[in-house]
C-alpha positions in Angstrom: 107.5 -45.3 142.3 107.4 -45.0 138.6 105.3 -48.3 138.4 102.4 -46.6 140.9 102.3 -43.5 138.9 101.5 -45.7 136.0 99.0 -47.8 138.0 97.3 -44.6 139.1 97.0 -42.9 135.6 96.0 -46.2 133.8 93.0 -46.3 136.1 92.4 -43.1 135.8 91.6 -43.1 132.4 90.0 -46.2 132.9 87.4 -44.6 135.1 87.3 -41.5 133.0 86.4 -43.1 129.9 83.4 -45.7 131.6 82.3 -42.2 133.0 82.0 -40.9 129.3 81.1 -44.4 127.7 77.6 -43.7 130.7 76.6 -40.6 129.5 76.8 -41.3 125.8 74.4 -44.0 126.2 72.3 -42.7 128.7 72.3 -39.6 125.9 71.4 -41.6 123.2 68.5 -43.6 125.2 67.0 -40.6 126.8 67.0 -39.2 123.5 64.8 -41.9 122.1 62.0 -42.2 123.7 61.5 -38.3 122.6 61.5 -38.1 118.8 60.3 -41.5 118.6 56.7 -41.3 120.5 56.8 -37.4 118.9 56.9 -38.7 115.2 54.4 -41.2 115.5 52.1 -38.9 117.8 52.3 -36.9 115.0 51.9 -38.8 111.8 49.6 -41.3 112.9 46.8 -38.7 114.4 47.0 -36.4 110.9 47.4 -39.0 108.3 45.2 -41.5 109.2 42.0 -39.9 110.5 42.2 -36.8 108.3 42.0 -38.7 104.7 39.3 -41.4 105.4 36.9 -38.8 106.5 37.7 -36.6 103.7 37.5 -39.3 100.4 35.0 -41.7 102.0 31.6 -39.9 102.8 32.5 -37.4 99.8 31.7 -39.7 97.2 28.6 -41.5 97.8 27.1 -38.3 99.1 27.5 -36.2 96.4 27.2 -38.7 93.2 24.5 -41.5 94.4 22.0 -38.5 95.3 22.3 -36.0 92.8 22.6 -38.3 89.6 19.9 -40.6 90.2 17.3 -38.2 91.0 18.3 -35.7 88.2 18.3 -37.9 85.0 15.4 -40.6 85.9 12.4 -38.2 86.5 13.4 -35.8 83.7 14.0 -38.5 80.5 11.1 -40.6 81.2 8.2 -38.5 81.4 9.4 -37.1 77.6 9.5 -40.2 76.5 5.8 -41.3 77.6 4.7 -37.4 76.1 6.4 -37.6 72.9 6.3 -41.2 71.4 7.5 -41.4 67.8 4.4 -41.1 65.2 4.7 -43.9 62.1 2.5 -42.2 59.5 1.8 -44.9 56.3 3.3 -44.1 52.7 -0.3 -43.2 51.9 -1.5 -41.1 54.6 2.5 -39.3 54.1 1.2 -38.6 50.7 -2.3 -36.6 52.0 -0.5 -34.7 55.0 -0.8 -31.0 53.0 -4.1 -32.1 51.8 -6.0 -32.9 55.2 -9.4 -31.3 54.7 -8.5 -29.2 58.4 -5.7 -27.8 56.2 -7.5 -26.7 53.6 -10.8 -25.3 53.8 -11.7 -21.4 54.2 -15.3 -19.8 54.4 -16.6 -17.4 52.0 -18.6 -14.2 52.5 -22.0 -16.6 52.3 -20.0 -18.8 54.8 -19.8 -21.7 52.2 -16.7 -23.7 53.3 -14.8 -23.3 50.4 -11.6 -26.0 49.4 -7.9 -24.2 49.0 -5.8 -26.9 47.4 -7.8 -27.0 44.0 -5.2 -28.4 42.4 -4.1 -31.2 44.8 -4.2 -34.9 43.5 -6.3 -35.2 46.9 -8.5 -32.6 46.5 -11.5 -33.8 49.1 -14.8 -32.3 47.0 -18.0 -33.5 48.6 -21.3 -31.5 50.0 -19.3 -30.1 52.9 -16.6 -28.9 50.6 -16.9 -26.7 47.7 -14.6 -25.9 44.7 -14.9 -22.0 43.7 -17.2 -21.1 40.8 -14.5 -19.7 39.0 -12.1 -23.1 39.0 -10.8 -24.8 36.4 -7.7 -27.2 35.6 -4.5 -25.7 33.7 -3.5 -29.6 32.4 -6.8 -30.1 30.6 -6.0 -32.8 28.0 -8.1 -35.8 25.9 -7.1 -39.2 27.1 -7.1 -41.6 23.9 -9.9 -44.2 25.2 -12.8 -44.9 23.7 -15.7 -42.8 23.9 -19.8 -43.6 23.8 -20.3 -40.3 21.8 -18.3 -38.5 19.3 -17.3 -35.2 18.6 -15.5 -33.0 20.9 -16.8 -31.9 24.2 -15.2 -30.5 27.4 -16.4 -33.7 29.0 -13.8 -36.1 27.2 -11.2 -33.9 28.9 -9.1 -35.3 32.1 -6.1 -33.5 33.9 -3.0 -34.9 32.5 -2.2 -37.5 35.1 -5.7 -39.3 35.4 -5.6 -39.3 32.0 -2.4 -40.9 31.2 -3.7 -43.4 33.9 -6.9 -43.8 32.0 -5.1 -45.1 28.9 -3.5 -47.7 31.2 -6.8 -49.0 32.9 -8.8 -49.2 29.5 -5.7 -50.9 27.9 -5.6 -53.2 31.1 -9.5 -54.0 30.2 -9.3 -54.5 27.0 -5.9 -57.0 27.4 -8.6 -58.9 29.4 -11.4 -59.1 26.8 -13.5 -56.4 28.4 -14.9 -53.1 26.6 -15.2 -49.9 28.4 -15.8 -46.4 27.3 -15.6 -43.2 28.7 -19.0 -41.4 29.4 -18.2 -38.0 30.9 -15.0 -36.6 32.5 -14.7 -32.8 33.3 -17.4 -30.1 33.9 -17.3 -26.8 34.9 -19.1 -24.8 37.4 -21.1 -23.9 35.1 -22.0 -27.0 33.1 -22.9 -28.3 36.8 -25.2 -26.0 37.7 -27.2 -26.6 34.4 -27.4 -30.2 35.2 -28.4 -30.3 38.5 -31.0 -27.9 37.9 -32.6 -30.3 35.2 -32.5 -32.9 37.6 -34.4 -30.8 39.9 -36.9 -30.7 37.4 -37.4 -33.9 36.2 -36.9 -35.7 39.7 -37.6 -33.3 42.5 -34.7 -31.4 44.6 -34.4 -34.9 47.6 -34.3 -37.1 44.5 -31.8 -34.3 42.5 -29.3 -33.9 45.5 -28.5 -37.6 45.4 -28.0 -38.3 42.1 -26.2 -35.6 41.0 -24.3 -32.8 42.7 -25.2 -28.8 43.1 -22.3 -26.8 41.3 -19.0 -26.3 43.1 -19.8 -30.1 44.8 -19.0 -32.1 41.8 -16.0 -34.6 41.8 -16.1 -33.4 37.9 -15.0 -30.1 38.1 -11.6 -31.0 39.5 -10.9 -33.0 36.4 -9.9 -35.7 38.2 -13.3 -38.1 37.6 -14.4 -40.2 35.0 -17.7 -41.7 34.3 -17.3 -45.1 32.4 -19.7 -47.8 31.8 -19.8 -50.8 28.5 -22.8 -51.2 25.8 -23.9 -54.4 28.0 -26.3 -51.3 29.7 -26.4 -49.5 26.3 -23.4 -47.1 27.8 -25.7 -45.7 30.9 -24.7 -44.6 33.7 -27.2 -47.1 36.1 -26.8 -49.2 39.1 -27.0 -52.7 37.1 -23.9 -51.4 35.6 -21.9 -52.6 39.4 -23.5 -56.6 38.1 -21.4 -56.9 35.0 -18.5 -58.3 33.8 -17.4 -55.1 33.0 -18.3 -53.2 36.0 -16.8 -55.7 38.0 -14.2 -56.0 36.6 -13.4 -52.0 37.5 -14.3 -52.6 40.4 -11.6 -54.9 40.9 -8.8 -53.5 38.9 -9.5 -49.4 39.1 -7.0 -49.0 42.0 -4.0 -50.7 40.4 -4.2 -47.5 38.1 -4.9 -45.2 40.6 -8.6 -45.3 40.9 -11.1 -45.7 43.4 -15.1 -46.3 42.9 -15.9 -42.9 44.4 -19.3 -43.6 45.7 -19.6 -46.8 47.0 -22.6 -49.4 47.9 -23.9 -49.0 51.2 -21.7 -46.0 51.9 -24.8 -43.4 51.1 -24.5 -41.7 54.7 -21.1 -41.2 54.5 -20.9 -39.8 50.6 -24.1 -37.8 50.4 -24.9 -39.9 47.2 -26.6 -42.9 45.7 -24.1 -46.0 44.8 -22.3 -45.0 41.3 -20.3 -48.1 40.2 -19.5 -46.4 37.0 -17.7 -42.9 39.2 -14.0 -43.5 39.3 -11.6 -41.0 40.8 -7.9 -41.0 40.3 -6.2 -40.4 43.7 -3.5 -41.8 42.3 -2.0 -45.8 43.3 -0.8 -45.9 46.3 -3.5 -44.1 48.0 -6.2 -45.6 45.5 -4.6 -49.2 46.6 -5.0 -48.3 50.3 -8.4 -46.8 50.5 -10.0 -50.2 48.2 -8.1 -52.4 50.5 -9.6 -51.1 53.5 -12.8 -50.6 51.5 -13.6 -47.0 53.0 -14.6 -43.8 51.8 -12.3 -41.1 50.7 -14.5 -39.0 53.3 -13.7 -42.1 56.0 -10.0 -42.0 54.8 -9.2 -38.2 55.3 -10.5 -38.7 59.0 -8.2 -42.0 59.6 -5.2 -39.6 58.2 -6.2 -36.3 60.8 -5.9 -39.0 64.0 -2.3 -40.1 62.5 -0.8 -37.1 61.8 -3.1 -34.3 63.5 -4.5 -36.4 66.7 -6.6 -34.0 68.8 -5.0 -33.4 72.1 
């Protein structure tokens, strides 16, 4: 009796405990299937459409159309405007002196010059020097003369005439003998002289040989006439055919000095050919201007395109 009661409660549990071993695993495999399709239902849809959509067609959208457009067009077109300008040394040197710059008209409506003083004065027909002008650094260069005494005419501003001293020293190093004719005249002394030539030569043959007052290269102090005894110290043509006006010719601009009228330059200057006219300009333009065998008039106009181009 005792032995069934044991029998019976031993399968009891037996049967009680598969009952409860069932459910637990039936629990935890209906459990399953629900947080594991829930998490990655969840995960997968947000992560992995939302981010790709969002970073990829941001960028190439936004950067590849707006910076390409933007910088291109605008840099460019400044560049083709505004090239750089390369202006010479020598032209540099004449950029406050371009005759545009410096020219005003007077009550008669003369065009009168305004930088009287400049080294690069530009004095020709077109361009006059007031009446009442004269140099403050008058001084006597110590060259030879073809007369003696004194005279306003041996006078020179300071710089051309230091240069002088060097170009006749030059010459005479070389075995050739200059002398100085005439150097500054006033308004004045101008006026008397051209009306003498009027005189003796007619006004057509006066106006270009010689220059009406305020027109004269001689006034600004910066010219010298200069010729040698093989012409009996004259101021002529011939003079250009020696050894001694050839030899200025030649040399003049490593001083600082240009042959002022030129041959075969008569349409441009206004005046017959003066090999004996030297003006200091000073050597690095006097050195450019020979070299390229121009006028100062033709000179002036090559330095407006460079610096002041018309538009």
């Amino acid at each position: 009796m005792k032995k069934r009661t044991v029998v019976v409660v031993a399968l009891g549990f037996a049967i009680a405990g598969g009952l409860l071993y069932q459910d637990a695993h039936s629990s935890k495999n209906s459990s399953a299937p629900i947080v594991g399709p829930s998490n990655s239902e969840t995960s997968l849809p947000t992560d992995t459409p939302t981010e790709p959509p969002t970073e990829t067609p941001t960028e190439p959208q936004t950067e590849s159309p707006t910076k390409a457009p933007t910088e291109s067009p605008t840099e460019t077109p400044i560049e083709l405007v505004k090239p750089p300008v390369k202006v010479s040394p020598a032209f540099a040197l004449l950029a406050d002196s371009l005759p545009s710059l410096t020219v005003k008209q007077d009550k008669k409506g003369a065009a009168i010059v305004t930088n009287t003083s400049s080294l690069y004065v530009l004095v020709n027909k077109q361009r006059n020097l007031p009446s009442d002008y004269e140099p403050k650094d008058l001084v006597v260069p110590d060259v030879p003369f073809s007369f003696s005494g004194n005279s306003p005419k041996k006078q020179m501003r300071k710089e051309a005439a230091s240069a002088l001293e060097k170009l006749f020293k030059a010459a005479s190093e070389d075995g050739i003998k200059l002398k100085a004719v005439s150097g500054y005249r006033s308004y004045s002394t101008q006026k008397s002289i051209f009306e003498s030539n009027v005189k003796r030569k007619g006004e057509k043959v006066a106006n270009r040989t010689s220059a009406r007052p305020g027109q004269s290269e001689h006034q600004t102090g910066l010219a010298m006439d200069i010729s040698s005894a093989s012409v009996s110290y004259g101021l002529e043509e011939s003079f250009g055919d020696t050894k001694e006006g050839q030899w200025l010719a030649k040399y003049a601009s490593e001083y600082g000095f240009i042959i002022r009228y030129p041959k075969g330059k008569e349409g441009i200057t206004g005046y017959s050919y003066e090999p004996w006219h030297v003006r200091y300009v000073g050597k690095i333009v006097a050195k450019d201007v020979t070299r390229k065998e121009v006028t100062l008039e033709q000179y002036f106009e090559a330095a407006e395109e460079v610096i002041r181009p018309k538009a």
